[in-house]
N, C-alpha and C positions, 0 to 999 in steps of 0.2 A: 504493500500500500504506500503509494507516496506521500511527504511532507503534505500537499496540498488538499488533495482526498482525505489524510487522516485529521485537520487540521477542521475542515467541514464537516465531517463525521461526529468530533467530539461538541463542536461548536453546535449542529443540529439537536444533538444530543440535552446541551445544557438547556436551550430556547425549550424544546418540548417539556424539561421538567419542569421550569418556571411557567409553562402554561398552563402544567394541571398543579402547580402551586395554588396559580390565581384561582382556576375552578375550587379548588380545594377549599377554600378561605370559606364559601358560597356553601358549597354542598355539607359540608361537614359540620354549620352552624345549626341548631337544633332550634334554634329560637326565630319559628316562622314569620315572629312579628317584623323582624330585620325585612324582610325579602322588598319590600316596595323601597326600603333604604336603599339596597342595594341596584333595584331597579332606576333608584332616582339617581344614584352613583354612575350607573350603566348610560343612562342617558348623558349627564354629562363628558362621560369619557367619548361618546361617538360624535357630539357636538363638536368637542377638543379636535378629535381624531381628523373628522373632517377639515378643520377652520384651521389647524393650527397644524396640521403635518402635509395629508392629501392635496388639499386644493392647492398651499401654497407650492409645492413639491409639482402637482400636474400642473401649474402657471408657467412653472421656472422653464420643465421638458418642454410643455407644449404650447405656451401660450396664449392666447386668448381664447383661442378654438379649440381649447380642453375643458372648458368650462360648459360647450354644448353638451355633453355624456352628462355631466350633472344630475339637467333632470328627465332623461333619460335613463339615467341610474333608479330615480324618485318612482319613476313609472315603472319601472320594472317590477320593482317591489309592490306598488299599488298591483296592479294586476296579476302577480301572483298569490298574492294575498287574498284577496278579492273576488277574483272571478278563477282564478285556475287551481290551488291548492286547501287553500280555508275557505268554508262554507260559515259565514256571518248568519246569526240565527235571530230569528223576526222574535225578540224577547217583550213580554210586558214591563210596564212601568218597573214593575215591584221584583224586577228580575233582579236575585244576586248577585249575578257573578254573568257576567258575555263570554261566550266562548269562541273565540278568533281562532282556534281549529290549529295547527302547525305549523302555521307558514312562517310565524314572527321567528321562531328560532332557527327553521332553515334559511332563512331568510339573511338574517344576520350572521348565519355560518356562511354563507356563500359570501355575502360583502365581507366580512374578516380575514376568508382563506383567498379572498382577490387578494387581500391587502398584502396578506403575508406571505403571499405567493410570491409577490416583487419586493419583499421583505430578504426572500430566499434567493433571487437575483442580486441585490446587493450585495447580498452576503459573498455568491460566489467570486463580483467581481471584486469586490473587497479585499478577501485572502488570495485572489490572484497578483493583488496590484501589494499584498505586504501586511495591509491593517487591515485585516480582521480581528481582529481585540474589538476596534473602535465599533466597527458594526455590529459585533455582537454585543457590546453594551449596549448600546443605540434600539436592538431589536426585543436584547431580553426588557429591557424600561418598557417599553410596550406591550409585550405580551401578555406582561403580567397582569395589568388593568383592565388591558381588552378580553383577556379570558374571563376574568372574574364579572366582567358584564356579559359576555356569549352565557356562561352557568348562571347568570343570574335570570337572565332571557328564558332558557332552560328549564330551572325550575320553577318559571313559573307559571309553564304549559303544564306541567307536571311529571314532568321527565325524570326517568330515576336516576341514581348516582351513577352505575356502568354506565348507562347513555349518556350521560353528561364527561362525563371522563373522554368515553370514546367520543365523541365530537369535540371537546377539548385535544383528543391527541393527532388525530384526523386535522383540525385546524394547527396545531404546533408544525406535524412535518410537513405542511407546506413549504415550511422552509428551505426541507434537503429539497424537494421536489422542484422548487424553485433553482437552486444550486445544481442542480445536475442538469435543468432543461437550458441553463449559463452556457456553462459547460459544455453541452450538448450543441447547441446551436450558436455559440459565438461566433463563425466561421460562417453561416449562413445568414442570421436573421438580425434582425437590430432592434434588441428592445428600447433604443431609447427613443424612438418612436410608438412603440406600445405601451409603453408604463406609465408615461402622463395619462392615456386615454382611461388605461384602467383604473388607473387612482382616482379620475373625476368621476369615474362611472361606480365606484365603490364609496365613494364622499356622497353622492345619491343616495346610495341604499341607506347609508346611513342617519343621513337625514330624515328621511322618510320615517325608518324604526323609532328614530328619537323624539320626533312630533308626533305623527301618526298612532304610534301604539303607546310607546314607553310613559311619556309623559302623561297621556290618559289615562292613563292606567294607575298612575303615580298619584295624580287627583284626585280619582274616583275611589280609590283602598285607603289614601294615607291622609285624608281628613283627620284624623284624631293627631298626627304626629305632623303639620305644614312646617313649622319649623326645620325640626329636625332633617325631612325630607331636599330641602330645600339648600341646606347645610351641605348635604350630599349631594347634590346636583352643581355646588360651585364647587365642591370640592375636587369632582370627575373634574369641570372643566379647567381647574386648577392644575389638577395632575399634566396632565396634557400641556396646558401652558408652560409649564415649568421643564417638563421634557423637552418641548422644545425649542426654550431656550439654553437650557442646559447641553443640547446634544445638537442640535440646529438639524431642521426637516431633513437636510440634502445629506444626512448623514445615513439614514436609514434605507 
């Protein structure tokens, strides 16, 4: 195995544990009353995610005309949701609880493992060009936040722990997958033409989940606790701010 192979290997290796770190935090807390916290957490971190990594990142690659995928991204999700996988059900007033069916967590898996899929492209060029150190700090600060909102998403379809794990680990090795399709097609294809389009098209999704579901949902359950809730919601988008400027978008 060569320096550079095993160098991705190990590194793939650390990003997946920090991913079902973050799940972990989520799944393994017993006190269900948390979960719309962490819902409200989840939201801020995709708002961050979007505003504060994606967009600027698909500006830099692509510039102005990366920002069309958007809401095209927004749509996507809407009509998955909507009319192709969750069946929205005709509830009365006095209805408990809306059932949005499973498209919100596949939904938000699919925009995370875009994300981290050219999460995994960096990485390869990264340790090709020497620092890889630097992107994989860059990626694990990420992971961690954003899994802990994908398990938060999760359980609160009602998804059990292995499912939530396996969709957390499924979403981590994006990363090698990312890495080896570098690898793979550096000699043929040029992502850096594709990676702005993807990042504004996964800044869509994400928006979409953080208005559209997340935040509703945050409202309509976490009346008793607005504060607190709320608290978490700067706090996601805090997280995210501070990434990056600590680590600067074009790092990841």
């Amino acid at each position: 195995m060569s320096p550079v192979v095993a160098e991705v290997v190990l590194y793939s290796f650390i990003v997946v544990v920090s991913a079902l770190a973050g799940a972990g935090v989520v799944i393994f807390n017993d006190r269900s009353t948390r979960l719309v916290t962490f819902l409200a957490f989840a939201a801020g971190v995709m708002f961050g995610a979007a505003f504060f990594h994606m967009l600027p990142e698909a500006y830099e690659g692509g510039g102005w005309w990366a920002f069309a995928l958007v809401p095209m991204g927004f749509l996507f999700v809407l009509v998955l949701e909507r009319y192709l996988v969750a069946h929205a059900c005709e509830e009365p007033p006095d209805c408990a609880e809306h059932v949005h069916g499973h498209a919100l967590g596949f939904s938000a898996f699919l925009g995370l493992s875009t994300h981290t899929l050219f999460d995994g492209i960096a990485l390869g060029s990264s340790v090709k060009e020497g620092v890889g150190a630097m992107a994989l700090l860059a990626i694990t600060a990420h992971k961690v936040p954003s899994s802990l909102s994908l398990a938060s998403i999760l359980q609160a379809e009602g998804k059990k722990r292995g499912t939530i794990l396996a969709y957390t680990a499924l979403y981590g090795l994006m990363v090698p997958v990312g890495a080896v399709l570098y690898f793979g097609f550096d000699a043929v294809l040029s992502f850096q033409s594709l990676a702005p389009k993807a990042l504004a098209f996964s800044a869509g999704t994400f928006l979409y989940i953080a208005v559209s579901d997340l935040l509703p949902h945050v409202n309509k359950h976490g009346r008793d606790k607005p504060g607190r809730n709320l608290v978490a919601l700067a706090a996601g988008l805090l997280v995210m701010f501070v990434l990056a400027r600590l680590l600067g978008h074009t790092d990841h």
